[in-house]
KOLGU-4560 file (N, C-alpha, C; in nm, 3 decimals, padded with zeros to 5 digits):
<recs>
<n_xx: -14.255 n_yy: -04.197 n_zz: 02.759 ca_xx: -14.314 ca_yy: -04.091 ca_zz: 02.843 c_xx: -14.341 c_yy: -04.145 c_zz: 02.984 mol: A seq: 1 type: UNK>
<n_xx: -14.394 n_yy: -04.274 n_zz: 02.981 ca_xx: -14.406 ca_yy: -04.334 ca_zz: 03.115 c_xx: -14.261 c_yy: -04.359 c_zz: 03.218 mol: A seq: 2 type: UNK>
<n_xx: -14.182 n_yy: -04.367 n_zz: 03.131 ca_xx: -14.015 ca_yy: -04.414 ca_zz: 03.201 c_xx: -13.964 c_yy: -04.306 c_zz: 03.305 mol: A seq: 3 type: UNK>
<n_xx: -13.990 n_yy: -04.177 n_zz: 03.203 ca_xx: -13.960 ca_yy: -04.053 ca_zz: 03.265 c_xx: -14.054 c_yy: -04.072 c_zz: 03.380 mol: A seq: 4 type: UNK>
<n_xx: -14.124 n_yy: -04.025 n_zz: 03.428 ca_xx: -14.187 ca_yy: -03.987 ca_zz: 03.562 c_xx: -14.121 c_yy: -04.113 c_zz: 03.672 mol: A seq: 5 type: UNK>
<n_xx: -14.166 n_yy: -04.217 n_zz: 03.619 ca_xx: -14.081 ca_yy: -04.336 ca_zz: 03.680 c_xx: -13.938 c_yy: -04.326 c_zz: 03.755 mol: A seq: 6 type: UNK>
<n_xx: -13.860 n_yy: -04.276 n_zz: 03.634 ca_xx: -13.697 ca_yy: -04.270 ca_zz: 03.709 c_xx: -13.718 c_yy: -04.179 c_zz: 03.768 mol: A seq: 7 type: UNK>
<n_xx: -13.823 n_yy: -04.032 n_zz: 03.740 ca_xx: -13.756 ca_yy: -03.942 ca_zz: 03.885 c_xx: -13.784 c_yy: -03.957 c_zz: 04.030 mol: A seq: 8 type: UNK>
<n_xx: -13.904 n_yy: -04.061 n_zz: 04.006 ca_xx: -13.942 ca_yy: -04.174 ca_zz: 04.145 c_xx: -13.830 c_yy: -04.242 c_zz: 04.170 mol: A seq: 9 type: UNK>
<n_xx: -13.768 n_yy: -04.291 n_zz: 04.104 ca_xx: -13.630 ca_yy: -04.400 ca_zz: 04.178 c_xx: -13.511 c_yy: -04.282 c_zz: 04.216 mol: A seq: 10 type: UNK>
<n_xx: -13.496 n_yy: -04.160 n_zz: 04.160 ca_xx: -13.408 ca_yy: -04.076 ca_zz: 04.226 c_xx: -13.392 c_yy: -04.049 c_zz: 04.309 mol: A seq: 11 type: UNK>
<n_xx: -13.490 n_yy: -04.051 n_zz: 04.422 ca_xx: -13.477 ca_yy: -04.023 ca_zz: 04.607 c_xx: -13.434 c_yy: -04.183 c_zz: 04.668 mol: A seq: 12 type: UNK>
<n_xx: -13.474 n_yy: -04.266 n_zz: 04.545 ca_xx: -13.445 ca_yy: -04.402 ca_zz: 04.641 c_xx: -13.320 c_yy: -04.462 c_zz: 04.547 mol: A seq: 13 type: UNK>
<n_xx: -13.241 n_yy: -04.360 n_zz: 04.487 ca_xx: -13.093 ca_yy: -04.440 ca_zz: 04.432 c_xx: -13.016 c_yy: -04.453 c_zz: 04.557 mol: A seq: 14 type: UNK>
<n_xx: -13.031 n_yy: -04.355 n_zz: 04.657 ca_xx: -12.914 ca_yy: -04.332 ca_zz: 04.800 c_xx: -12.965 c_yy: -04.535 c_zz: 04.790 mol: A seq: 15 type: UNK>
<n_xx: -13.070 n_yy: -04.576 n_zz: 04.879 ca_xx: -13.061 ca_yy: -04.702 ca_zz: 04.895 c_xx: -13.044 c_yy: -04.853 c_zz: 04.858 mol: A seq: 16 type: UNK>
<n_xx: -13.012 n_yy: -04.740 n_zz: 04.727 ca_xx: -13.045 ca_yy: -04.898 ca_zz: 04.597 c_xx: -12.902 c_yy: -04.852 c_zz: 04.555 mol: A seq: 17 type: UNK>
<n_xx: -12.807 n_yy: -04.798 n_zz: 04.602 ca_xx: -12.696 ca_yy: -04.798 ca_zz: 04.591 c_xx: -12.640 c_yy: -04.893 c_zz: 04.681 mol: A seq: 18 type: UNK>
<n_xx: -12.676 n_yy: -04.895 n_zz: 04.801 ca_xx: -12.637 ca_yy: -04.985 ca_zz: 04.956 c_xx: -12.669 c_yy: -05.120 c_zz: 04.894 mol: A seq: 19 type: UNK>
<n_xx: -12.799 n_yy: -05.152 n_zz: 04.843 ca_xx: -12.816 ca_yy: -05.299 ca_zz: 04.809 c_xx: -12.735 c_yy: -05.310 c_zz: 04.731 mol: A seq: 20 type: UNK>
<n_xx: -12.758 n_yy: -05.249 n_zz: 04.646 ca_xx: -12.659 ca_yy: -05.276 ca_zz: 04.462 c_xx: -12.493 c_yy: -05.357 c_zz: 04.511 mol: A seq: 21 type: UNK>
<n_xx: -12.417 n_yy: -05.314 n_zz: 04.634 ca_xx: -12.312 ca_yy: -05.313 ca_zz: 04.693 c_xx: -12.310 c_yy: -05.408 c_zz: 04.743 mol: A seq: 22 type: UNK>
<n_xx: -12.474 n_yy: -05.538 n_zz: 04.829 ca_xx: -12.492 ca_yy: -05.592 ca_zz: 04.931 c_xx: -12.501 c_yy: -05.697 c_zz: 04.814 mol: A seq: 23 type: UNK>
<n_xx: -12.519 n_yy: -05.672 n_zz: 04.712 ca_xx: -12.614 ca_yy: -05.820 ca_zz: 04.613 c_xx: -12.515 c_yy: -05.915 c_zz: 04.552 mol: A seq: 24 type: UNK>
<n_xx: -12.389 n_yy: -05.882 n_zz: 04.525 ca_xx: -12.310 ca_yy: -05.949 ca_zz: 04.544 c_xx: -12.263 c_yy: -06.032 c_zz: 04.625 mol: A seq: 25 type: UNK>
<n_xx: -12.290 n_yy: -05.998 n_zz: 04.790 ca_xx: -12.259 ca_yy: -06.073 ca_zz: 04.915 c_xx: -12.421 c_yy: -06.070 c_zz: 04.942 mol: A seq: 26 type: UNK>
<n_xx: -12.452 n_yy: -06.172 n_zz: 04.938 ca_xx: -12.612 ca_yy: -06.191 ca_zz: 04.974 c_xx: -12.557 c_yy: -06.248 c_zz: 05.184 mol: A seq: 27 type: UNK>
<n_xx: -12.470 n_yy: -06.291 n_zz: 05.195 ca_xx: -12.436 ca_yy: -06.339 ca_zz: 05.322 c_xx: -12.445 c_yy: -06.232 c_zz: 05.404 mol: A seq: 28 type: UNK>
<n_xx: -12.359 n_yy: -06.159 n_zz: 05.341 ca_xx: -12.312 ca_yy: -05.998 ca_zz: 05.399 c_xx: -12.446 c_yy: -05.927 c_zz: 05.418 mol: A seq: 29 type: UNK>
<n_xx: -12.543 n_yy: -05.927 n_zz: 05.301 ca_xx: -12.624 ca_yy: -05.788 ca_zz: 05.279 c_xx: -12.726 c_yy: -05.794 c_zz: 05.403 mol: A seq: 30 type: UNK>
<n_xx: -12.737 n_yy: -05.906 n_zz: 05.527 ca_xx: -12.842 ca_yy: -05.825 ca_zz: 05.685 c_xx: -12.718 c_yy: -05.753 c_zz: 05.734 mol: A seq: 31 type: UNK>
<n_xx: -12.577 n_yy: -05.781 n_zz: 05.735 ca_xx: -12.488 ca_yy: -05.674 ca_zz: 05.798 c_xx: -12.484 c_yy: -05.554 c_zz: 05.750 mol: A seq: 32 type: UNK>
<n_xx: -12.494 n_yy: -05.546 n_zz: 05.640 ca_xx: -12.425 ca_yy: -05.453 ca_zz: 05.574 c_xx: -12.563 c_yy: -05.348 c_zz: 05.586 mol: A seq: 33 type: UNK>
<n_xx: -12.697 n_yy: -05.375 n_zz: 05.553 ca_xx: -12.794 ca_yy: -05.289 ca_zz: 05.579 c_xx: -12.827 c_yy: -05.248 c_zz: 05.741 mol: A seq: 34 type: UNK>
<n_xx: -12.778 n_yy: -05.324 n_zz: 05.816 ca_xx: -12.765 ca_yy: -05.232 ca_zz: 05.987 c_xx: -12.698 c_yy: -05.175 c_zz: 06.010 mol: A seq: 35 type: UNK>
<n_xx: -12.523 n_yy: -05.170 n_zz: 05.940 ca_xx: -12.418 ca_yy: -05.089 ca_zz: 05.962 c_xx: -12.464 c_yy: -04.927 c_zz: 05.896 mol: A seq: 36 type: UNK>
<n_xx: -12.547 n_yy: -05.005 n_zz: 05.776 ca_xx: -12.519 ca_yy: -04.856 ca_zz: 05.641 c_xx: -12.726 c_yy: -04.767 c_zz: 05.733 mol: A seq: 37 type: UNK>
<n_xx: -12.737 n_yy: -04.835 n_zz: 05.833 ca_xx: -12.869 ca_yy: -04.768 ca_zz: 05.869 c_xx: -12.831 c_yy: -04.694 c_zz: 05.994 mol: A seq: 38 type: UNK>
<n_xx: -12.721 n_yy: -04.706 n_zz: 06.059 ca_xx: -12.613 ca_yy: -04.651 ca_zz: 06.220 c_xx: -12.564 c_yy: -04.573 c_zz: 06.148 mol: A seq: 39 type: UNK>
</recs>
């Protein structure tokens, strides 16, 4: 019961945790990649 309310809190913030999710692989990359994906 607690999970639910939880994930529909992370639903407005999947847009950005999609960008990291993409960046966390390239930890080198991910200060570029979060100024490009914020322009």
């Amino acid at each position: 019961m607690e999970k639910k309310p939880k994930v529909r809190k992370k639903l407005p913030k999947e847009a950005p945790l999609a960008t990291r999710r993409r960046s966390v692989p390239k930890k080198a990359s991910k200060r570029t990649r979060s100024t490009s994906s914020k322009f």
